[in-house]
C-alpha positions in Angstrom: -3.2 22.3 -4.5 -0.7 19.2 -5.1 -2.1 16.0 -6.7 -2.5 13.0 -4.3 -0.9 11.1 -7.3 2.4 12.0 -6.3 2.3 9.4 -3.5 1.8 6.7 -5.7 4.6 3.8 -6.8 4.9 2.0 -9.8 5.5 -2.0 -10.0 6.3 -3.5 -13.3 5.9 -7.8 -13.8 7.4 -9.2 -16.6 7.2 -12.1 -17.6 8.7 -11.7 -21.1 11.2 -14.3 -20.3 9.3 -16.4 -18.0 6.5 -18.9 -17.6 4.6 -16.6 -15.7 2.2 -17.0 -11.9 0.1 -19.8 -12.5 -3.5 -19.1 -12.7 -5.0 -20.2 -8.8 -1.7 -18.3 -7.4 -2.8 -14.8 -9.4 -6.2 -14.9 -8.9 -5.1 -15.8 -5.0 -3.1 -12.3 -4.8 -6.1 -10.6 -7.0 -4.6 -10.3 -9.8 -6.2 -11.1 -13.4 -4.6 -14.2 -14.5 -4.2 -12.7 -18.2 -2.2 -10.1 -17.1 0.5 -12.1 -15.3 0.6 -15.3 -17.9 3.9 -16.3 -19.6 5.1 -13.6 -22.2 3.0 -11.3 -20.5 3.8 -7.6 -19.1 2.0 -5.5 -16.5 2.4 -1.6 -15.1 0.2 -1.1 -11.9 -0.1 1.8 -9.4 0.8 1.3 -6.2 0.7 3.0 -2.7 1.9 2.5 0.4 0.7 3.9 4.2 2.7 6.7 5.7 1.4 5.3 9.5 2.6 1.5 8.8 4.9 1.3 6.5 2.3 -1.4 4.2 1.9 -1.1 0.3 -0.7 -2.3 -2.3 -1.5 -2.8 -5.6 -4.2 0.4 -6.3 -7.2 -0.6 -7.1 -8.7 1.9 -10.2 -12.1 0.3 -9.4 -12.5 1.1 -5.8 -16.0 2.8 -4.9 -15.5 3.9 -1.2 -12.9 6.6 -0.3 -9.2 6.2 0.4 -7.8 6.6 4.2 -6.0 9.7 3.7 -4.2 11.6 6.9 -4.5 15.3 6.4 -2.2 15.3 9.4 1.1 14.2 6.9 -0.4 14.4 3.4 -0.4 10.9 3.1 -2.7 7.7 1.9 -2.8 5.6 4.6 -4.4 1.7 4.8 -7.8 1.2 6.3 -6.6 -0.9 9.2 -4.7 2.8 10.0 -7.3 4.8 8.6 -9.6 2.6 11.4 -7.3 3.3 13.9 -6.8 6.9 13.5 -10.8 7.1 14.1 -10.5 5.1 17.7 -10.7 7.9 20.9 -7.3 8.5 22.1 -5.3 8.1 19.0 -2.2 9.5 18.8 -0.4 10.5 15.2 2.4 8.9 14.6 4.3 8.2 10.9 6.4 5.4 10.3 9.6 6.9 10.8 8.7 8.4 14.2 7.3 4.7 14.8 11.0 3.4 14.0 12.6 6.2 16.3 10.7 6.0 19.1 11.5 1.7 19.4 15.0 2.5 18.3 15.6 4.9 21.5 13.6 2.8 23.9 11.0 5.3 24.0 8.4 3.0 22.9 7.4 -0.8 23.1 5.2 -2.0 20.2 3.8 -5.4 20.8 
């Protein structure tokens, strides 16, 4: 069975070199203010959604279960994870998203 970590990014701020985000902008994007200040450096997880295209700082912490689409292997967001539970839903990735507007097959509004 392969490991759902292999999905996930990696995002590296440094701010060796730099004043670093300002307090009320970090805690704004949920970020812990000590972690971004100047001087500081910071490795986080990330993932993104195979349905949208979105990405997002993991959060180690979380309590409920990930949207996950056993249809491509994938994480996905909960605003996809939401949809794909709505009657009628049809599966679609990202890239088939992109290929279907790109030959006029489909409209997204």
């Amino acid at each position: 069975m392969k490991s759902l970590r292999r999905h996930e990014g990696w995002l590296l701020l440094d701010h060796s070199a730099s004043p670093g985000i300002p307090v009320d902008i970090a805690r704004k994007i949920g970020l812990d203010p000590k972690l971004v200040a100047e001087g500081k450096k910071v490795e986080l997880a990330t993932l993104a959604c195979k349905h949208c295209g979105g990405a997002w700082i993991k959060n180690p912490d979380r309590k409920r279960p990930r949207g996950y689409c056993r249809f491509c292997d994938h994480y996905i967001c909960d605003g996809c994870k939401a949809d794909s539970l709505l009657p009628g839903y049809v599966h679609r990735t990202k890239e088939d998203k992109f290929e279907a507007v790109l030959s006029k097959s489909l409209i997204v509004t």
